[in-house]
GULUMNU-829836 format. One record per atom (N, C-alpha, C): residue number from 1; atom name; x, y, z. Coordinates in Angstrom, 3 decimals. Layout:
N
(atom NUM; 'CA'; (X; Y; Z))
...
! end
This chain:
73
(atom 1; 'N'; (41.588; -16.705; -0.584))
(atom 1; 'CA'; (41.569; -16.566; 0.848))
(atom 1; 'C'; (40.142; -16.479; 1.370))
(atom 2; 'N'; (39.917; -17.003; 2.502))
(atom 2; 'CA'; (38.352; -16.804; 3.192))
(atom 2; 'C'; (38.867; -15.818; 4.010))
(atom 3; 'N'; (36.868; -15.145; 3.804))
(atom 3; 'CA'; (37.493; -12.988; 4.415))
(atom 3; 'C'; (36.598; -13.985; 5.882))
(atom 4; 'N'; (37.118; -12.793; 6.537))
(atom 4; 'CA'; (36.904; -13.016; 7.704))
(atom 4; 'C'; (35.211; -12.486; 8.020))
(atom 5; 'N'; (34.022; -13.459; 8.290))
(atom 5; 'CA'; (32.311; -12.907; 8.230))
(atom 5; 'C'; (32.317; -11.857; 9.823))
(atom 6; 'N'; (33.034; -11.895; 10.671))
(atom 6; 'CA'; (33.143; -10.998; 11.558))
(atom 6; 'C'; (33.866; -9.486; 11.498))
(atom 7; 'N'; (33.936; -9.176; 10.510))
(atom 7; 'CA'; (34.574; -7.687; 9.816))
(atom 7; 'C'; (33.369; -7.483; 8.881))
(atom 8; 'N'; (32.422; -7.773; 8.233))
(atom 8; 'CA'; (31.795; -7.672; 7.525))
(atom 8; 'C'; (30.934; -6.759; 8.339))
(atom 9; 'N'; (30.415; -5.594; 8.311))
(atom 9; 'CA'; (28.840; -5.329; 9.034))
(atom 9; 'C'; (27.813; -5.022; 8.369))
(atom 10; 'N'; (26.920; -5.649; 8.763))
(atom 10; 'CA'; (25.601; -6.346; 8.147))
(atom 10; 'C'; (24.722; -4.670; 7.719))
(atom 11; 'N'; (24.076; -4.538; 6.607))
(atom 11; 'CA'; (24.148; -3.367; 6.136))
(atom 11; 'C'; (22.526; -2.951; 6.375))
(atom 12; 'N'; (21.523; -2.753; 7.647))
(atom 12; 'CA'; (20.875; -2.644; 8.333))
(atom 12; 'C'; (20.198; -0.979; 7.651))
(atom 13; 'N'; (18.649; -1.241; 7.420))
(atom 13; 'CA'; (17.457; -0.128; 7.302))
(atom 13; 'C'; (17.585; 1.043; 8.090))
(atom 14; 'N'; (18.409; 2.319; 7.895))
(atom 14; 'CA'; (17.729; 3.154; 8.489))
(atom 14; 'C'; (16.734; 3.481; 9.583))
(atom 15; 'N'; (15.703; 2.846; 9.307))
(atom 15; 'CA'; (14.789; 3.075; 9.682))
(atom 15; 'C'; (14.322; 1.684; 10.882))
(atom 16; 'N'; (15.378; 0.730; 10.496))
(atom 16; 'CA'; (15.089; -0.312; 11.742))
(atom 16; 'C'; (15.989; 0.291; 12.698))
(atom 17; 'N'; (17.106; 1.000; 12.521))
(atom 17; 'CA'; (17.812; 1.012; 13.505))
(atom 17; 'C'; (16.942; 2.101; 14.086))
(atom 18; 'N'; (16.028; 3.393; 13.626))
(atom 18; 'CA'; (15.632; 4.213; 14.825))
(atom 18; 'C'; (14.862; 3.492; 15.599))
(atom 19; 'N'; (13.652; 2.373; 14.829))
(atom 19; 'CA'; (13.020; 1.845; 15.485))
(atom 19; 'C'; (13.549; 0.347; 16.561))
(atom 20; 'N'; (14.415; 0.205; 16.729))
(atom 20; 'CA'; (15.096; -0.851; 17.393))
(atom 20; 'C'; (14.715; -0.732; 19.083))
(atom 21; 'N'; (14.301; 0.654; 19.972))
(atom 21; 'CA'; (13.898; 0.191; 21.424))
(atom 21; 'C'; (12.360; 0.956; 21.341))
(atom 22; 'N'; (11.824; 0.753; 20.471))
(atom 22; 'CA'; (10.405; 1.303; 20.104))
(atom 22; 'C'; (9.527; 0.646; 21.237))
(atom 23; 'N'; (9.406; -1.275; 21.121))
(atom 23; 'CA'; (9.340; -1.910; 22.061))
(atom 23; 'C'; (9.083; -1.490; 23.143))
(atom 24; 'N'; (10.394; -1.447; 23.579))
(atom 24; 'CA'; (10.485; -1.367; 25.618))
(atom 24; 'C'; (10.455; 0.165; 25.489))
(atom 25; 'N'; (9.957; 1.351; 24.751))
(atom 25; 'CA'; (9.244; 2.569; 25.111))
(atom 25; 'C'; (8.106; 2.642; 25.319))
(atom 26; 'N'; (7.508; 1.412; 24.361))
(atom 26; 'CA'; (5.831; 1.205; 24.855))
(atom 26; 'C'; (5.567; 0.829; 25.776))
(atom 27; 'N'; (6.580; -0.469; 26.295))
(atom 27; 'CA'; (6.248; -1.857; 27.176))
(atom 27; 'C'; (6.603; -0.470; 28.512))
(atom 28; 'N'; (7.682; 0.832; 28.068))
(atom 28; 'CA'; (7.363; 1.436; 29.552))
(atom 28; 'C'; (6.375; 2.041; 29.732))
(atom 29; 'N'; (6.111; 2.978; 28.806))
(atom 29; 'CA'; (4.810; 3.537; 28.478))
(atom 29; 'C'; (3.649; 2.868; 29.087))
(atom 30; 'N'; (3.512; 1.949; 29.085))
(atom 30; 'CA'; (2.462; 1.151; 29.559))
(atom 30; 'C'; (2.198; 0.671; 30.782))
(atom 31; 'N'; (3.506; 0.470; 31.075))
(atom 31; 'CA'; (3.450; 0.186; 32.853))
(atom 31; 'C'; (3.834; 1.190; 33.484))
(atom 32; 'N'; (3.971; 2.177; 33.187))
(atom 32; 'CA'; (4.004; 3.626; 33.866))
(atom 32; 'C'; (2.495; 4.010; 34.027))
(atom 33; 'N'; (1.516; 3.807; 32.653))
(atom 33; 'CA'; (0.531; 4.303; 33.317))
(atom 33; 'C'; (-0.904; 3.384; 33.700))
(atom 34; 'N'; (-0.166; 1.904; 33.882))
(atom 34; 'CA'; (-0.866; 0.959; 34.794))
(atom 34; 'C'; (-0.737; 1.574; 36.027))
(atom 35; 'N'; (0.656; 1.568; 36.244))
(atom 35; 'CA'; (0.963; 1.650; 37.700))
(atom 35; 'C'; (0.238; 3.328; 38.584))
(atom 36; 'N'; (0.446; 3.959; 37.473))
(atom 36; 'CA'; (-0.139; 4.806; 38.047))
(atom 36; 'C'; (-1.931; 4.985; 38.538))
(atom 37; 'N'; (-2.729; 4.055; 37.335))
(atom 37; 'CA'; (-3.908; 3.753; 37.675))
(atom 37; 'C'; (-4.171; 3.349; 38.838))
(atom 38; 'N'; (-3.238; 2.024; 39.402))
(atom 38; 'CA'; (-3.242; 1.359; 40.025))
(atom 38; 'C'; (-2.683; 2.209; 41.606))
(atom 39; 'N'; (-2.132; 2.896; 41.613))
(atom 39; 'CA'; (-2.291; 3.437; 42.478))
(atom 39; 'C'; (-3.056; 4.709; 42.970))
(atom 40; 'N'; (-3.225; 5.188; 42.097))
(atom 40; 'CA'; (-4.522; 6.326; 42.299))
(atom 40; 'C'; (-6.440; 5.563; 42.973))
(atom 41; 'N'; (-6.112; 4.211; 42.258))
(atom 41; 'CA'; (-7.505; 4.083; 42.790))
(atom 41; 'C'; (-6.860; 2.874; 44.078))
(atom 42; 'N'; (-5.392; 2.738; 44.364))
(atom 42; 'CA'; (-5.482; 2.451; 46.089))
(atom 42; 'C'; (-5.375; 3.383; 47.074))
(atom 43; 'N'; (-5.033; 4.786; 46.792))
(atom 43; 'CA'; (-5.241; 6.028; 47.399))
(atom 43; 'C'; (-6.711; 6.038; 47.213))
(atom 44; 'N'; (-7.565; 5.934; 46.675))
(atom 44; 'CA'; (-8.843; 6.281; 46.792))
(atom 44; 'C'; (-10.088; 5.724; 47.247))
(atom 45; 'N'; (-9.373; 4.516; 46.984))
(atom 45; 'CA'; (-10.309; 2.941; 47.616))
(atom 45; 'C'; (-11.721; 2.838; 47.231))
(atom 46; 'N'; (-11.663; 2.477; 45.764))
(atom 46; 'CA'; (-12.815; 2.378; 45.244))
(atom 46; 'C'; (-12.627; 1.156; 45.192))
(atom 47; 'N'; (-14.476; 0.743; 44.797))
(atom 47; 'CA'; (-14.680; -0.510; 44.945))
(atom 47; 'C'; (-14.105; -0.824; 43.730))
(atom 48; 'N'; (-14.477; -0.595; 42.826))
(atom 48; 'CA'; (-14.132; -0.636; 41.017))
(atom 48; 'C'; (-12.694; 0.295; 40.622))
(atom 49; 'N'; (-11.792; -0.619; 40.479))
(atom 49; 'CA'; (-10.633; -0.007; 39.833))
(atom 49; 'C'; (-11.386; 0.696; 38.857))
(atom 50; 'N'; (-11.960; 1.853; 38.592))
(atom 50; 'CA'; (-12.011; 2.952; 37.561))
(atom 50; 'C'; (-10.982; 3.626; 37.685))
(atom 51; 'N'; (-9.768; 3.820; 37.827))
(atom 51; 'CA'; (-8.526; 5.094; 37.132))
(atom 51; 'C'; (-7.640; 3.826; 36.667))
(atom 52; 'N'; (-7.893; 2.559; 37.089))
(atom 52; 'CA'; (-6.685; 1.632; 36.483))
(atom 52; 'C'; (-7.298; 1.231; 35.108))
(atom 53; 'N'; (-8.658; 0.845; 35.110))
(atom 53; 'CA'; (-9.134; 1.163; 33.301))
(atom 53; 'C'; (-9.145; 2.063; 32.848))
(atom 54; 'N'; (-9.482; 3.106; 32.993))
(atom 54; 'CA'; (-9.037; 4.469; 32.356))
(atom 54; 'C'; (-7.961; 4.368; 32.223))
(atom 55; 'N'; (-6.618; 4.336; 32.837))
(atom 55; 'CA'; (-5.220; 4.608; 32.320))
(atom 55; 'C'; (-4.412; 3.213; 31.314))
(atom 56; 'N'; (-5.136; 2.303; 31.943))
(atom 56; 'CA'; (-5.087; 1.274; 30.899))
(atom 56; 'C'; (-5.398; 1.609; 29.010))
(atom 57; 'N'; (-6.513; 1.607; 28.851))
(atom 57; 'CA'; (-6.917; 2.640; 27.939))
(atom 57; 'C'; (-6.631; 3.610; 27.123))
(atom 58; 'N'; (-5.992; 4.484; 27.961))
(atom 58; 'CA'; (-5.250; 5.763; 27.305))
(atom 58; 'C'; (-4.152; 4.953; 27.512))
(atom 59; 'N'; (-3.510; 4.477; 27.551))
(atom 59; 'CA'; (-2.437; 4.018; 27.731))
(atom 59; 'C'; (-2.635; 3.507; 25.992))
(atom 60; 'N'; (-3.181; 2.361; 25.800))
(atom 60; 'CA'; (-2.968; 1.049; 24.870))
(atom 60; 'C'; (-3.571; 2.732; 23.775))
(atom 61; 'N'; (-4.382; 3.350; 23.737))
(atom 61; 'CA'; (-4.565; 4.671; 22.400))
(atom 61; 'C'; (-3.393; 4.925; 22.298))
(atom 62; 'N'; (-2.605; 5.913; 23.432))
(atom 62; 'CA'; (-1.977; 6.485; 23.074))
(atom 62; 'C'; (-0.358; 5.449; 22.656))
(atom 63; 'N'; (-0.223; 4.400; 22.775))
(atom 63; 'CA'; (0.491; 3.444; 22.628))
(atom 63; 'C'; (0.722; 3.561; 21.076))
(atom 64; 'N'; (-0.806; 2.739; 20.390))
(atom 64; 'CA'; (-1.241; 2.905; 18.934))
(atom 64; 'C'; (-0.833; 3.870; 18.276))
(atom 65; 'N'; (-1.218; 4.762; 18.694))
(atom 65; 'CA'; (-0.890; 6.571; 18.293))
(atom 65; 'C'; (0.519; 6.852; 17.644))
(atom 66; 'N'; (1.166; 6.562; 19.185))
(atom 66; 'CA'; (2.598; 6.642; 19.070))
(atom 66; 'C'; (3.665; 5.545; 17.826))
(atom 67; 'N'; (2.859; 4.723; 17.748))
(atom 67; 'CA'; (3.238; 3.755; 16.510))
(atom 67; 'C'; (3.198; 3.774; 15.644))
(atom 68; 'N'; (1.694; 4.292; 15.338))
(atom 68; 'CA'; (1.400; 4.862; 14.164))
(atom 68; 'C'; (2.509; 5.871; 13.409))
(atom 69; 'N'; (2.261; 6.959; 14.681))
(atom 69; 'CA'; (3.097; 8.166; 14.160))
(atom 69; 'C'; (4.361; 8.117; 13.572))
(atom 70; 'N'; (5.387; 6.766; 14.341))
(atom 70; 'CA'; (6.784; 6.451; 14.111))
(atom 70; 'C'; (7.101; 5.877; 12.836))
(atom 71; 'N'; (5.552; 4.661; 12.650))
(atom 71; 'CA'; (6.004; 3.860; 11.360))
(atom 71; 'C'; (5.248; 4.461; 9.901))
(atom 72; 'N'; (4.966; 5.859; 10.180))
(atom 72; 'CA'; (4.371; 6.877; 9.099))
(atom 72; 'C'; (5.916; 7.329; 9.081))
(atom 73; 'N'; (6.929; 7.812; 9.627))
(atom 73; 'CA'; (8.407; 8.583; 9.317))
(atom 73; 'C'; (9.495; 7.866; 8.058))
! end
């Protein structure tokens, strides 16, 4: 008899499944604290976005950081 490949479930890493929305925690991570750059220096009206590179920045460290830390577990 042929088994049916849709009853079968595919026998998946531990460790991919915690990491599976790792992704779009960074990708928010990141535009949370664009956006926030980005608006701190249009409340402030500098000539030079300085708080949108700064948060850019800490952003993409603490991004790394956070990756690091997950794919050390």
């Amino acid at each position: 008899m042929i088994s049916d490949p849709s009853s079968k479930k595919p026998n998946l890493d531990p460790n991919l499944k915690n990491l599976g929305g790792l992704g779009f925690q960074l990708a928010g991570f990141n535009l949370l604290f664009f956006w926030l750059g980005y608006r701190l220096d249009e409340n402030i009206d500098n000539r030079f976005p300085l708080f949108l590179v700064i948060s850019v920045l800490l952003s993409v460290f603490a991004s790394f950081w956070y990756l690091i830390k997950k794919l050390k577990k």
